[in-house]
C-alpha positions in Angstrom: -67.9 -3.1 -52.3 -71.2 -3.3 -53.4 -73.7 -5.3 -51.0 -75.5 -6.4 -53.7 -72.4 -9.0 -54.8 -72.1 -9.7 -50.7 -73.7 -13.3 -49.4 -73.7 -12.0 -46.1 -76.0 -9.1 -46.4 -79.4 -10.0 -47.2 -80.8 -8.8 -50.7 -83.9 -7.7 -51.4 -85.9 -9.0 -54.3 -85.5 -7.2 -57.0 -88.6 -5.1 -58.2 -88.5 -5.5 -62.0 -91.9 -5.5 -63.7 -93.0 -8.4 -65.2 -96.1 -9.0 -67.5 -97.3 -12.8 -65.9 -100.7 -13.6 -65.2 -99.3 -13.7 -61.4 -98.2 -10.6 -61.0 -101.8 -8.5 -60.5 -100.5 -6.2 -57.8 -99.9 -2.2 -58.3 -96.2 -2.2 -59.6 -93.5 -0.2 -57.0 -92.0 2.4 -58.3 -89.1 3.5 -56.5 -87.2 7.1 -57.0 -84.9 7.8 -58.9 -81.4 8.2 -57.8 -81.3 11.8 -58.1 -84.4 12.3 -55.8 -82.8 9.6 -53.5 -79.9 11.7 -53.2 -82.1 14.7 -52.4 -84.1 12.8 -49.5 -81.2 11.9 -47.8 -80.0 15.5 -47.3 -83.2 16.6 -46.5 -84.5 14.0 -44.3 -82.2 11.9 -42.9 -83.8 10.8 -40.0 -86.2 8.9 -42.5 -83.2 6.8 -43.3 -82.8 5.7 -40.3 -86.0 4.7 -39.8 -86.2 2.5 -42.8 -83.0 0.6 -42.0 -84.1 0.0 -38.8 -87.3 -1.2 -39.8 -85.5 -3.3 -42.5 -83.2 -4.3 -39.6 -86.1 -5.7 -37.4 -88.6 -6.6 -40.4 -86.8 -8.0 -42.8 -83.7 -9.1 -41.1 -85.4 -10.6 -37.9 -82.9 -8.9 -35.8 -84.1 -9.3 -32.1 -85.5 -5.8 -30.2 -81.9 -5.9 -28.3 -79.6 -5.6 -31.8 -82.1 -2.5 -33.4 -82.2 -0.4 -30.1 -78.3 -0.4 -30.6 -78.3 0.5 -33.7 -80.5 3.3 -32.7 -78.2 4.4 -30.3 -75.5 4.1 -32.3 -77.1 6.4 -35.6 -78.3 8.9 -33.1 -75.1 9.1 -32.0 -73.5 9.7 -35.3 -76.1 11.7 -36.0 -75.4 14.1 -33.8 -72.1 14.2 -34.5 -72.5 14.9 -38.4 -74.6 17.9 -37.6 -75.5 19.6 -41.0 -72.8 17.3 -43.5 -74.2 15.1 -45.7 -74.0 11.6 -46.1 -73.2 11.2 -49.1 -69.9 13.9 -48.5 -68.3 11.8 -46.2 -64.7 10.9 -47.0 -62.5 8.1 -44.8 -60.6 11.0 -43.0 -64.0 12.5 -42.1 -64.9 8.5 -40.8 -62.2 8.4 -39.1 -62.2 11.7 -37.6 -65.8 10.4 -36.1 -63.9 7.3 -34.4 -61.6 10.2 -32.3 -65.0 11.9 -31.6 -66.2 8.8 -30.1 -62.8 8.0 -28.1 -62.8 11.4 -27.0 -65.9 10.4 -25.4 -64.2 7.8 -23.4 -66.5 5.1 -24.7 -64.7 1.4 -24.0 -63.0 -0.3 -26.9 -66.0 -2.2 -27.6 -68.7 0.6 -27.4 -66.5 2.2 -30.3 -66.0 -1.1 -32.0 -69.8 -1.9 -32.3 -70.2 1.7 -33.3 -68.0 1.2 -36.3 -70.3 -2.0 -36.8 -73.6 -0.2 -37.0 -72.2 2.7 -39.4 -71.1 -0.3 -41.9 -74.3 -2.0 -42.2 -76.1 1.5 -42.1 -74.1 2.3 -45.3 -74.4 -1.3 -46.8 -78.5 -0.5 -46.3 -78.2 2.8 -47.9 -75.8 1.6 -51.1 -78.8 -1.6 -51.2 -81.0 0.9 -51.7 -79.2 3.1 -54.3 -78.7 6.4 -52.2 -75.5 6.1 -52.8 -73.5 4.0 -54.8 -70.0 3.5 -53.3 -68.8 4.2 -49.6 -65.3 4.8 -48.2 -66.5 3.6 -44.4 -65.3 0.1 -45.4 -61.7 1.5 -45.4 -62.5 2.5 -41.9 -60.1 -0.3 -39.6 -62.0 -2.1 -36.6 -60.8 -1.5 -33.2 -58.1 -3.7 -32.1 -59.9 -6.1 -29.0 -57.9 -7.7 -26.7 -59.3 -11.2 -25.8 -60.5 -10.8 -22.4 -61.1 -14.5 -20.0 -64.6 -13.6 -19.0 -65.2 -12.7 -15.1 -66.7 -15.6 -13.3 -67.5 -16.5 -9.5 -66.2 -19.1 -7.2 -68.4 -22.1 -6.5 -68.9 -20.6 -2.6 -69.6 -16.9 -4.3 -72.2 -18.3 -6.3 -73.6 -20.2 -3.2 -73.7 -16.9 -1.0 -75.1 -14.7 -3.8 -78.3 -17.6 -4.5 -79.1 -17.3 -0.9 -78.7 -13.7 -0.5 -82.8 -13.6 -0.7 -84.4 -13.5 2.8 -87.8 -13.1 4.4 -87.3 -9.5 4.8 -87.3 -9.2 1.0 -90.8 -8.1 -0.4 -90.5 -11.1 -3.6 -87.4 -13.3 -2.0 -89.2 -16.4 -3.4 -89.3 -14.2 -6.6 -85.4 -13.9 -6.6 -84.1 -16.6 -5.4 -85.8 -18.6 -8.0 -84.8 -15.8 -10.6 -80.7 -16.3 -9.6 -81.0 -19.9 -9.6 -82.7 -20.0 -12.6 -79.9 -17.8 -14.1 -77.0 -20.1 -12.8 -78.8 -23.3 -13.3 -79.3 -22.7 -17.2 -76.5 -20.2 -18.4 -79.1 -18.2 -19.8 -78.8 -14.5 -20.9 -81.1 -12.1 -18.9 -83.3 -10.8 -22.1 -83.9 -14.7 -22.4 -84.5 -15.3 -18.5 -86.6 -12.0 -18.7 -89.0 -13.5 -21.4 -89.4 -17.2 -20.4 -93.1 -18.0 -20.3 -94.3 -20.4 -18.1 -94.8 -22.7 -20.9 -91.2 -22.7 -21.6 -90.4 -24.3 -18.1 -90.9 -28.0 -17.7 -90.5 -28.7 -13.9 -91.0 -32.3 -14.1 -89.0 -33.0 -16.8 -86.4 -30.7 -15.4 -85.7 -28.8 -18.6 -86.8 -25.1 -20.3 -86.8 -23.9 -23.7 -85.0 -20.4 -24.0 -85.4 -18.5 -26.9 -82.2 -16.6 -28.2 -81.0 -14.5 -30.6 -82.3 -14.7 -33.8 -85.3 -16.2 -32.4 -82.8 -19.6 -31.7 -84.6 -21.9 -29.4 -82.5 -24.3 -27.0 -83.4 -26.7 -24.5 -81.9 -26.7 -21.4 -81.5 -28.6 -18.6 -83.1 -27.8 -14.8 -81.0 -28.3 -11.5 -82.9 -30.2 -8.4 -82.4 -26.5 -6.5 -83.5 -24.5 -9.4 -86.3 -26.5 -9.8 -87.4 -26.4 -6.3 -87.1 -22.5 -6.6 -89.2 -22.2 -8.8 -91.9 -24.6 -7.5 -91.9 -22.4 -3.9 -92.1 -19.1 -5.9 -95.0 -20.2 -8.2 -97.1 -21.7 -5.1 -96.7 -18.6 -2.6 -95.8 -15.9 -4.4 -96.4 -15.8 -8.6 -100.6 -16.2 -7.8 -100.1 -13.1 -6.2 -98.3 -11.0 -8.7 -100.4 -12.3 -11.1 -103.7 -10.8 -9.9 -102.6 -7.6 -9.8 -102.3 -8.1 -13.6 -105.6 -9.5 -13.7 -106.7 -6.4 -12.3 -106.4 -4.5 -15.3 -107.6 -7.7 -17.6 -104.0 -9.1 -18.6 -103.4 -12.5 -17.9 -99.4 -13.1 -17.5 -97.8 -15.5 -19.1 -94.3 -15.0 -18.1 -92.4 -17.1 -15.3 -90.8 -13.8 -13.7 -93.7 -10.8 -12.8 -92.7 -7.7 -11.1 -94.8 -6.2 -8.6 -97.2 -5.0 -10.4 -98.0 -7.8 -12.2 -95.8 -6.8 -15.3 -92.8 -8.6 -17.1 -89.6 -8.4 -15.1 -87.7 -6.4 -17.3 -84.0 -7.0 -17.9 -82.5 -3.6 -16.3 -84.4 -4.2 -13.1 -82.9 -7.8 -13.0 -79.6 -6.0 -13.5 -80.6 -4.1 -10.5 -81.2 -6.9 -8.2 -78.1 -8.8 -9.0 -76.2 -6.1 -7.8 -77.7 -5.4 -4.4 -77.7 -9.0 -4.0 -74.0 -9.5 -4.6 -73.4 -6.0 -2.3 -75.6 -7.9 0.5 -73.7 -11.1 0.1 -70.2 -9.4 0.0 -69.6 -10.9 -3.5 -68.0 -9.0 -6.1 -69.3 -5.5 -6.8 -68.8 -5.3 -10.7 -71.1 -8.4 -10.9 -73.8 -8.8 -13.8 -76.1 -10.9 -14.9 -73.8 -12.0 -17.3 -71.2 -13.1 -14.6 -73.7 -16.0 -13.8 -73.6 -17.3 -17.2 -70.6 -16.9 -17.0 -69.7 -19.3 -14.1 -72.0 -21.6 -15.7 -70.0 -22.1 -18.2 -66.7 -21.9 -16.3 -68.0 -24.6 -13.8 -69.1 -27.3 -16.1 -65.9 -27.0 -17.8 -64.2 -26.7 -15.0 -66.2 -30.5 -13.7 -65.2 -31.9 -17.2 -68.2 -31.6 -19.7 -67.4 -31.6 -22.9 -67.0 -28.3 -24.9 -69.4 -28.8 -27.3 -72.1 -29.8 -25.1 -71.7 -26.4 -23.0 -71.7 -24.6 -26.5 -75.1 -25.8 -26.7 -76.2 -24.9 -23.5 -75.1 -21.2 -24.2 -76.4 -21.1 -27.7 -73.2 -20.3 -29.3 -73.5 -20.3 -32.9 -69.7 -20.4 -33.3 -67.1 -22.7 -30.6 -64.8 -20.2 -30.6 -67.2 -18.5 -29.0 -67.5 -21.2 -25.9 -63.8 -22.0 -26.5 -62.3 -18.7 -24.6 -63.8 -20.6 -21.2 -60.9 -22.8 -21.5 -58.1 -20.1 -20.5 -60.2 -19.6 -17.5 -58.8 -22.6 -15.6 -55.8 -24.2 -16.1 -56.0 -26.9 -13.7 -58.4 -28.9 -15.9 -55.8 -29.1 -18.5 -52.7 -30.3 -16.4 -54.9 -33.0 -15.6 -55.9 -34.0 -18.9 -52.3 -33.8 -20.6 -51.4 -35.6 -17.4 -53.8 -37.9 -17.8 -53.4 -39.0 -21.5 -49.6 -38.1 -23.0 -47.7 -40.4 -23.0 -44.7 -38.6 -21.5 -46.8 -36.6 -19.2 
């Protein structure tokens, strides 16, 4: 299919000359097709580099979304060796997704991969290096729908208080996990809240998603008094030793150095926080989100409102938080049919 008849891909102007008055710039004038075809035997790394520039660029598609598409093109890549692109038949596709399994990447890893070599080739057919691909053709993974792995109310309370005295920035983390519980937020947004995002008297920050989606959310009591102990006594600190070298921080969370807390050391902390607190080892900072989400449903808010909350685009999305708990719906169906 070509991507230029697709909705869901975004098009690119298209670079006709015209003779207006408006039109004073130097004209483009792209390659022919035949050179096209050359380049992308010959250098096929540049490829790469021009759809993910068009990726981030043109596309908006946050830092997170590119780097995987990095990975995942390097990846393929290196399993191509010196075949061309353009030579590439669905058996050689598919032969590609046994490479990968082979691997013994997870069912998702592979799926995703799949993902990235579609748009890759929807970018390369928009830009006329080729003109039909047989990598559509290529079936997705089969998923199974899996209920997201959440903590216990007392888990969560042992894991926020893990954090003591003896830790070098406890303030620091304690106000970094109950931030993450008390707002559902993903770690690249926790990682990147500036302190003008957080509104401590209003009880409420703005967290920026993907796509560059921003989303108000609200601000436990405990949270907020987290936060107001760790900026006091221990954020001026961190702070000057980025003054130091003549940066002035403007995020909420500063590693030691003064720097932005970085989402693969947060990862870090969760887990010797949840080993200290005897919590479950294959913890995240995803499993706090999602216990948020688990817990409000779990308290009877609405589905839609804790859709909000997460920044789902999509309900289904928030929707699989329902076959979580059970309990919740005996009561309702108790509760309102009329031969309960």
């Amino acid at each position: 299919m070509n991507p230029r008849n697709n909705p869901q891909f975004p098009q690119r102007p298209d670079r006709k000359r015209t003779d207006s008055a408006e039109n004073t710039k130097t004209p483009h004038f792209s390659p022919s097709p035949r050179r096209r075809q050359l380049n992308v035997r010959t250098n096929r790394q540049h490829w790469v580099e021009c759809f993910l520039a068009y990726s981030s660029g043109e596309c908006h598609l946050s830092n997170n979304t590119v780097m995987a598409y990095r990975r995942d093109l390097e990846r393929f890549c290196a399993w191509l060796g010196d075949r061309d692109f353009q030579t590439l038949r669905i058996s050689d596709f598919s032969a590609y997704v046994v490479w990968l399994r082979e691997l013994e990447l997870a069912p998702t890893s592979i799926a995703r991969h799949i993902v990235s070599l579609r748009i890759f080739y929807k970018y390369l057919q928009l830009e006329e290096v080729i003109s039909q691909s047989q990598v559509e053709l290529l079936g997705s993974q089969k998923l199974w729908e899996r209920v997201p792995k959440y903590l216990t109310p007392q888990q969560v309370e042992k894991l926020l208080t893990a954090p003591g005295d003896g830790d070098r920035t406890w303030l620091r983390d304690r106000a970094m996990l109950e931030t993450l519980y008390a707002t559902g937020c993903r770690v690249s947004e926790l990682s990147t809240l500036r302190l003008a995002d957080v509104h401590l008297e209003e009880r409420f920050c703005k967290c920026t998603g993907k796509g560059s989606k921003q989303r108000i959310v609200p601000l436990g009591e405990k949270a907020v008094d987290a936060i107001i102990h760790y900026l006091e006594d221990e954020w001026p600190r961190l702070a000057a030793r980025a003054g130091k070298r003549g940066v002035e921080p403007v995020y909420l969370f500063l590693s030691r150095s003064g720097q932005i807390l970085d989402r693969h050391r947060i990862w870090e902390l969760i887990k010797r926080y949840a080993i200290r607190s005897g919590v479950r080892l294959d913890i995240s900072p995803h499993t706090l989100r999602h216990s948020f989400a688990t817990h409000l449903l779990m308290n009877g808010a609405d589905l839609r409102q804790v859709q909000e909350m997460l920044g789902h685009a999509n309900i289904m999305t928030t929707q699989i938080y329902t076959h979580v708990d059970s309990t919740r719906l005996k009561v309702i169906h108790k509760k309102f049919h009329p031969r309960s």
